[in-house]
DRENZA-847215 format. One line per 10 residues: their letters; for each residue x, y, z of C-alpha. Coordinates in nm, 3 decimals. Example, Ala and Ser with C-alpha at 12.3 -4.5 7.8 and 13.67 -1.06 7.14 Angstrom:
// DRENZA-847215
AS	1.230,-0.450,0.780; 1.367,-0.106,0.714
This chain:
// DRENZA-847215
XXXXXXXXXX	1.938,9.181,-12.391; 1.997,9.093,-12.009; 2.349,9.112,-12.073; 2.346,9.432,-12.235; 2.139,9.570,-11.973; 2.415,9.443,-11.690; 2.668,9.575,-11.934; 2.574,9.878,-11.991; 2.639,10.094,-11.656; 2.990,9.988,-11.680
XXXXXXXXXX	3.014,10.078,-12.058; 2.854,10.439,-11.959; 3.089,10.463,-11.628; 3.397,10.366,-11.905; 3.322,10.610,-12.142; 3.249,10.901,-11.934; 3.555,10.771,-11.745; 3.749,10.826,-12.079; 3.558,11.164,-12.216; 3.609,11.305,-11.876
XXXXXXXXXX	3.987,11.192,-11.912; 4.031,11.381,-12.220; 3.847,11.700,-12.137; 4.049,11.689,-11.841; 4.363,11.672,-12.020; 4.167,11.960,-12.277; 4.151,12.177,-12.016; 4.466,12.158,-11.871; 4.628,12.163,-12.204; 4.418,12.474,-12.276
XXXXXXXXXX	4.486,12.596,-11.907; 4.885,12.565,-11.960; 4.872,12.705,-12.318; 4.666,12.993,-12.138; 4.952,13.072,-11.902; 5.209,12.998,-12.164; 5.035,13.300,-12.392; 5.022,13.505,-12.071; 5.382,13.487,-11.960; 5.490,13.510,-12.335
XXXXXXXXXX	5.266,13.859,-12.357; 5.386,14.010,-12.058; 5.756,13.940,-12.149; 5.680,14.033,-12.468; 5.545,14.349,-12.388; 5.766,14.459,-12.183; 6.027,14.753,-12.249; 6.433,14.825,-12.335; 6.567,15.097,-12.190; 6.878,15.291,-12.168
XXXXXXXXXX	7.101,15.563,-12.029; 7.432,15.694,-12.187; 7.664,15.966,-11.996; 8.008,16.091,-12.153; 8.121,16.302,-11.884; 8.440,16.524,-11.821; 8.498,16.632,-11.500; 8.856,16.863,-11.391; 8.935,16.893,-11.013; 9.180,17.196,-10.880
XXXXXXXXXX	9.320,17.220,-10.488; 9.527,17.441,-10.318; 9.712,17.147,-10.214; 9.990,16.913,-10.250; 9.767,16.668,-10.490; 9.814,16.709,-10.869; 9.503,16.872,-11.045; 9.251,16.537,-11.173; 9.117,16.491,-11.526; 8.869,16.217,-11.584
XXXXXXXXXX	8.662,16.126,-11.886; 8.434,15.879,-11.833; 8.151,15.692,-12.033; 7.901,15.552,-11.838; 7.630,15.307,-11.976; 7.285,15.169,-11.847; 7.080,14.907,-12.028; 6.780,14.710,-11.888; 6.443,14.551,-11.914; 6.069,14.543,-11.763
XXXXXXXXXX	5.877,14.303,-11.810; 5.504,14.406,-11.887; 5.252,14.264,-11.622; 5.148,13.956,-11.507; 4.830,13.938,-11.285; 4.994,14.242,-11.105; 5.367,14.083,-11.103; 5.629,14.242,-11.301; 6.005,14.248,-11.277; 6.286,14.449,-11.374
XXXXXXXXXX	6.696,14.411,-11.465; 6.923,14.714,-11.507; 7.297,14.661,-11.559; 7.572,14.954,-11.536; 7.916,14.979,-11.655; 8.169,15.295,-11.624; 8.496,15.360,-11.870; 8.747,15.568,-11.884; 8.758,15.737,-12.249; 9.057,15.838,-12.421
XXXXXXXXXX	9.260,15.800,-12.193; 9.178,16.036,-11.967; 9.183,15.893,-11.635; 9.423,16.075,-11.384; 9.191,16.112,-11.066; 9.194,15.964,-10.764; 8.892,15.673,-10.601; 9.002,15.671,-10.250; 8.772,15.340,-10.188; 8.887,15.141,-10.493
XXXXXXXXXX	9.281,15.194,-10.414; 9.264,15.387,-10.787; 9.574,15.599,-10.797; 9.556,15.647,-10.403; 9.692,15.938,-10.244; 9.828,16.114,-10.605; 9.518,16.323,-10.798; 9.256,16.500,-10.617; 8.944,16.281,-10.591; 8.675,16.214,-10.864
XXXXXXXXXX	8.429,15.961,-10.725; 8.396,15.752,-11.059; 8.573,15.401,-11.074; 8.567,15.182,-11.368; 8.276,14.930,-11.287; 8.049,14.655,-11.448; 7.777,14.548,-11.189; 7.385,14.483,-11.154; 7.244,14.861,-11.046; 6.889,14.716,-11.017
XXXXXXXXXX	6.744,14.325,-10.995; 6.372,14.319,-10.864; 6.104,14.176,-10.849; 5.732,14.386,-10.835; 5.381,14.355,-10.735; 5.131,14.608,-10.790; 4.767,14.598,-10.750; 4.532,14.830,-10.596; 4.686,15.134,-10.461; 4.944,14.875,-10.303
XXXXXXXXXX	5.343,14.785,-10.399; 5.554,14.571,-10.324; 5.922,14.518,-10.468; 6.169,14.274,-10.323; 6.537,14.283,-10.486; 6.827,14.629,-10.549; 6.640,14.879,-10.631; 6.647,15.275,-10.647; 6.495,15.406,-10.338; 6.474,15.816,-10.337
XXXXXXXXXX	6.224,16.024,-10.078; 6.154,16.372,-10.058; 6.421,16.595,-10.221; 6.690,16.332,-10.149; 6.822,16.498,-9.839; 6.799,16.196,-9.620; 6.745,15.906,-9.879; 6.864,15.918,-10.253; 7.025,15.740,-10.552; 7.306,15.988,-10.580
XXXXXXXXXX	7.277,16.017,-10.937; 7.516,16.274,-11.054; 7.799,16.019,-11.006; 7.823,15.764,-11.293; 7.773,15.457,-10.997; 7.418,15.546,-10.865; 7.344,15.429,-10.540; 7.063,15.166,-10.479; 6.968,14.939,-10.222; 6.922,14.582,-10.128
XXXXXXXXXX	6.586,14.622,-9.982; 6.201,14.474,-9.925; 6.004,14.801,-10.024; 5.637,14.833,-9.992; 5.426,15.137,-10.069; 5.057,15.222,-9.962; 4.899,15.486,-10.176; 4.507,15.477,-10.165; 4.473,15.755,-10.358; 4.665,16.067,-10.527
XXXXXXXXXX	4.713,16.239,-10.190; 4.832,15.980,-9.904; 5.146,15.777,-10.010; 5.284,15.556,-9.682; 5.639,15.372,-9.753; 5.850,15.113,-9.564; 6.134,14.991,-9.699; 6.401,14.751,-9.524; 6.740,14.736,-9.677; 6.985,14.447,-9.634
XXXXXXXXXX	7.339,14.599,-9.838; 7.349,14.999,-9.967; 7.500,14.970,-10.283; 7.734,15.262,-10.302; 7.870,15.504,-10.552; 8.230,15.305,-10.594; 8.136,14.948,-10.750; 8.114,14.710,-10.541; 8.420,14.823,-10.334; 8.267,15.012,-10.066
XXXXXXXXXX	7.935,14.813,-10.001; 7.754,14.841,-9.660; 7.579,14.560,-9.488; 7.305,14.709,-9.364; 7.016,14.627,-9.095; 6.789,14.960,-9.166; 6.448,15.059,-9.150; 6.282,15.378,-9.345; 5.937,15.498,-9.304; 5.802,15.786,-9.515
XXXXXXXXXX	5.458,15.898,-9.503; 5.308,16.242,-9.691; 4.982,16.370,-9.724; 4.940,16.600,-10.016; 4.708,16.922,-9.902; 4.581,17.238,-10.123; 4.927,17.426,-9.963; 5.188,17.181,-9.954; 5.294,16.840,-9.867; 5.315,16.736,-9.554
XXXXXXXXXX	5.598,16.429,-9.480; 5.643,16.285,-9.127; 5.933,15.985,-9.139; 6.163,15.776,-8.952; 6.479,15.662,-9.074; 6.634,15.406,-8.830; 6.971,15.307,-8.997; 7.240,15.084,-8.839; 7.511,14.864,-9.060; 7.552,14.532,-9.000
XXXXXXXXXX	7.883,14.473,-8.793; 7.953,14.315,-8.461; 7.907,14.626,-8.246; 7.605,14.860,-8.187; 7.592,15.170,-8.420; 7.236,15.262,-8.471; 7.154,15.652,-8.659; 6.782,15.725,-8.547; 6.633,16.027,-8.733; 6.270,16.149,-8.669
XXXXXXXXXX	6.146,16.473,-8.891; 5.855,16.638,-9.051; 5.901,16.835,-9.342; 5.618,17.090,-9.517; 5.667,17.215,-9.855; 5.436,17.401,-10.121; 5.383,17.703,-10.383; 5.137,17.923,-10.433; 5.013,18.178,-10.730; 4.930,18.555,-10.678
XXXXXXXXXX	4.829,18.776,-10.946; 5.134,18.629,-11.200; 5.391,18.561,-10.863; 5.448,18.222,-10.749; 5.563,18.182,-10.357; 5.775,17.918,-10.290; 5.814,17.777,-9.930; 5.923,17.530,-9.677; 6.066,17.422,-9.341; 6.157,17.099,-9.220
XXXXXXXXXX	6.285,16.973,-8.884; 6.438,16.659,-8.781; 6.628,16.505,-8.431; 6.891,16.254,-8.450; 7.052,16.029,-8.207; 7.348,15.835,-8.300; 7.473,15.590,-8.028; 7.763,15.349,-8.021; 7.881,15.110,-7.725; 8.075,15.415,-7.627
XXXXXXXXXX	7.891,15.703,-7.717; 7.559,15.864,-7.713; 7.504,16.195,-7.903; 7.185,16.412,-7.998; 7.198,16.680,-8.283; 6.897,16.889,-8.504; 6.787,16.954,-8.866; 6.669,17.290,-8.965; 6.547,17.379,-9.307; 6.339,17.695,-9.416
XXXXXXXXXX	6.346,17.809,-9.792; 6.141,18.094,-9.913; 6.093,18.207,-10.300; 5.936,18.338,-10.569; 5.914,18.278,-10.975; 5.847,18.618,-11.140; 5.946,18.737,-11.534; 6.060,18.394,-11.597; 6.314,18.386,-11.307; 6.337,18.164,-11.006
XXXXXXXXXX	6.452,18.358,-10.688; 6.531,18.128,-10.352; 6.703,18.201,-10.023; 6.727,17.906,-9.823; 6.910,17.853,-9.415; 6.967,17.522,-9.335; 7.163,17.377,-8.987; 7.291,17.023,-8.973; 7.361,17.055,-8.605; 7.668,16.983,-8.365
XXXXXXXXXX	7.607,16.816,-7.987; 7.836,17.043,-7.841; 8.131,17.035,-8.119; 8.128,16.677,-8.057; 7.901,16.520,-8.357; 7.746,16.652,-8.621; 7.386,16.554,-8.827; 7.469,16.298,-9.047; 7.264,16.208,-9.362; 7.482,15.892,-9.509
XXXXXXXXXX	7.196,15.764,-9.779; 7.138,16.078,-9.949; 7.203,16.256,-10.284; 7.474,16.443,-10.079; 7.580,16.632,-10.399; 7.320,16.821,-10.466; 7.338,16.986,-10.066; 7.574,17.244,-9.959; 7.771,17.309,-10.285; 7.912,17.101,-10.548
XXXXXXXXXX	8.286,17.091,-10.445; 8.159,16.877,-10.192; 8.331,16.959,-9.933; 8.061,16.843,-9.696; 8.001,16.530,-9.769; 8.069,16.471,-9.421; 7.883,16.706,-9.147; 8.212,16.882,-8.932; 8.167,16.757,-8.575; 8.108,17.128,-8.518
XXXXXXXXXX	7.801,17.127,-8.764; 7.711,17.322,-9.041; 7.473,17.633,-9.122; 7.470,17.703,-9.513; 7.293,18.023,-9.590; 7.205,18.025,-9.977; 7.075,18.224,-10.291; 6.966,18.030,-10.574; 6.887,18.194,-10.922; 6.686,17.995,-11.145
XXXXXXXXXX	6.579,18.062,-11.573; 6.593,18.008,-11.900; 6.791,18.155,-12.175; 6.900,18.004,-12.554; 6.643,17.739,-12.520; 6.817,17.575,-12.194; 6.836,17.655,-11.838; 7.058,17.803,-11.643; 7.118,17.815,-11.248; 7.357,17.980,-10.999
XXXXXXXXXX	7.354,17.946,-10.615; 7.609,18.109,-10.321; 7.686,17.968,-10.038; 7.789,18.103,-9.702; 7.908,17.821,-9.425; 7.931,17.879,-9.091; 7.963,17.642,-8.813; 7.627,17.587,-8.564; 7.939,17.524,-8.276; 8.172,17.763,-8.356
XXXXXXXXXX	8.494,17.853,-8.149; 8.775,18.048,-8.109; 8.964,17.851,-8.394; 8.693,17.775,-8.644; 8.398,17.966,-8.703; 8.333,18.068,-9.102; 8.413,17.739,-9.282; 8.392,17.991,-9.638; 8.168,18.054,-9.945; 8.073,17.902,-10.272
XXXXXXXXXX	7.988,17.990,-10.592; 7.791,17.752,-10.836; 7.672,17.812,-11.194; 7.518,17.550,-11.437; 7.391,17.575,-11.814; 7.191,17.220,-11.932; 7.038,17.236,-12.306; 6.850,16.977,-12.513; 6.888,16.894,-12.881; 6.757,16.630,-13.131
XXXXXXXXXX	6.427,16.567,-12.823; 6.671,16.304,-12.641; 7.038,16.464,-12.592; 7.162,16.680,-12.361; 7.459,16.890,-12.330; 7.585,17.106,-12.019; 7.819,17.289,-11.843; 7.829,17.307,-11.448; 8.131,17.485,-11.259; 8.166,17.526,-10.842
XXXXXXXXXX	8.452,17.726,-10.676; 8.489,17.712,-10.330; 8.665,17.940,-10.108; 8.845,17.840,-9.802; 8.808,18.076,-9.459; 9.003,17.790,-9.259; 8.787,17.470,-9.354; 8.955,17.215,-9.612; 9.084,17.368,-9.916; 9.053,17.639,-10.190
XXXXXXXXXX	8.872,17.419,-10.453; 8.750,17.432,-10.818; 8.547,17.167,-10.997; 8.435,17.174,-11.408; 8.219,16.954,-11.540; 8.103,16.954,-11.890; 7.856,16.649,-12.049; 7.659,16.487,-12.319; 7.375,16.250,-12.254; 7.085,16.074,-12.396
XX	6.805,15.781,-12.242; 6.551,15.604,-12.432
């Protein structure tokens, strides 16, 4: 009995020792089958997506390139993951072919067919459009990796998606939005991921800040886009704006308006120049129809410089034959009249153009006109079929120029 008494503490301390052991190893058994079941549901929930384009597009110039012809199939597959305690992330690859054939254009960038076709900015291209990696939780974002980054209308920041490479950005983005009114963004972006593969990337060093406020009339957006690529010498493209944009109904009308301004300074180790942003649109939506006029001045610095906007959707600014891609050192005022409605169960759009210079001179003034017109149906819920057409007219600026695009496309 004595000995059993001495004993027994250390058969008690043993045992618990060894039931301890093995609910320890329960738990974390349980604990890693837990997670296990947790990463397996979020991966397993996640979603497949994709994006297919067939696209022709015809180029014409009153010049001495031949007329271009391009067919092209382009093709986006990826995958979210579902969430994980807020973390999510997200892989998105892209390829572009020519079909049929039909490949006689020009990709200045890629050395395709230099100097022979009038452009068409599509190259042939496999490559990661988006990699990231997301946290969400409370109002707040985060999402480090390429990724699309678009603000506003795309006018100073945009994924250029009309061209079969979208653009996208290597970039640390993180978004504030307490509730459905106040959004606040930062994003920093390390490479811009152009529309030509990957043979006109940027290094980049830049800094965009967007903040809006969402009121009973409009939005209100202040931002700062502070944008400089990464080479030896200094190069930095400041831009400071506010922007204001809303509708409102009256008795079956709705009024469409806006304005935005913004001032730029773009300085180099030998230059140092200043130039302004002016938009104003005014509209209404009556019978069906969509009526707009909008002025807008990308300004010169004395016929010098003129107001660049390098990350946006430039496309979808200052007509479709694209002819300024690139603000004239003697700026640009486009006075337009867009048309919008519906007819044969699609929509249907037309805009003109007018472009003057905001420095004009003796020798260059009127840059010309534009006409645009567009047709996009649906059919079977997921397809997509349209027409879109711009012809440009030359009063001294670049070249007489017609452009015809015509496409099918479907995303699930």
């Amino acid at each position: 009995m004595t000995f059993y008494k001495q004993r027994k503490p250390h058969h008690f301390l043993a045992v618990s020792c060894l039931a301890f052991a093995i609910a320890s190893t329960c738990t974390t058994s349980f604990t890693a089958q837990a997670q296990n079941n947790a990463v397996y549901d979020a991966l397993s929930s996640g979603s497949v997506f994709a994006d297919f384009r067939l696209r022709y597009e015809g180029v014409s110039q009153d010049n001495i390139l031949e007329d271009a012809n391009a067919l092209t199939f382009r093709t986006r597959l990826g995958y979210t993951s579902g969430d994980l305690d807020g973390w999510s992330f997200t892989v998105e690859m892209e390829d572009n072919r020519i079909a049929l054939g039909v490949g006689d254009y020009t990709v200045g960038p890629s050395g395709f067919n230099p100097g022979i076709y009038s452009v068409i900015a599509d190259p042939e291209f496999t490559e990661l459009d988006q990699g990231f990696v997301q946290y969400k939780k409370d109002g707040f974002t985060a999402k480090i990796g390429r990724q699309v980054i678009a603000f506003d209308t795309h006018r100073f920041v945009g994924h250029v998606g009309w061209r079969q490479d979208r653009q996208t950005f290597d970039a640390a983005s993180f978004i504030y939005a307490p509730n459905k009114d106040v959004k606040v963004q930062y994003s920093y972006l390390d490479q811009r991921n152009r529309i030509f593969g990957e043979d006109a990337d940027i290094d980049a060093k830049d800094h965009l800040l967007n903040a809006s406020y969402q009121t009973e009339l409009g939005k209100l957006v202040g931002y700062a886009y502070l944008l400089e690529t990464d080479i030896e010498t200094s190069n930095a493209l400041d831009t400071y704006g506010l922007s204001f944009n809303g509708s409102q109904d009256f008795d079956g009308i709705k009024l469409i308006y806006g304005i935005e301004y913004a001032k730029q300074s773009s300085k180099t180790d030998l230059v140092d120049f200043d130039a302004d942003y002016l938009f104003t649109e005014f509209g209404a939506t009556f019978s069906g129809v969509t009526a707009k006029v909008g002025y807008e001045v990308l300004g010169s610095d004395d016929g010098n410089y003129g107001f660049s906007t390098p990350l946006a959707t430039l496309h979808k600014f200052n007509g479709w034959s694209d002819q300024f891609l690139s603000t004239p050192i003697l700026g640009l005022i486009d006075t337009s009249v867009t048309l919008t409605g519906s007819a044969f169960g699609g929509k249907w759009l037309a805009v003109y153009h007018d472009f003057q210079a905001d420095d004009g001179n003796d020798v260059l003034d009127d840059y010309g006109t534009e006409i645009n017109l567009q047709y996009v149906t649906k059919f079977a819920e997921n397809y997509e079929v349209a027409v879109k057409y711009a012809d440009y007219s030359s009063d001294g600026f670049n070249t007489d120029t017609e452009k015809l695009w015509v496409w099918v496309s479907t995303k699930f």
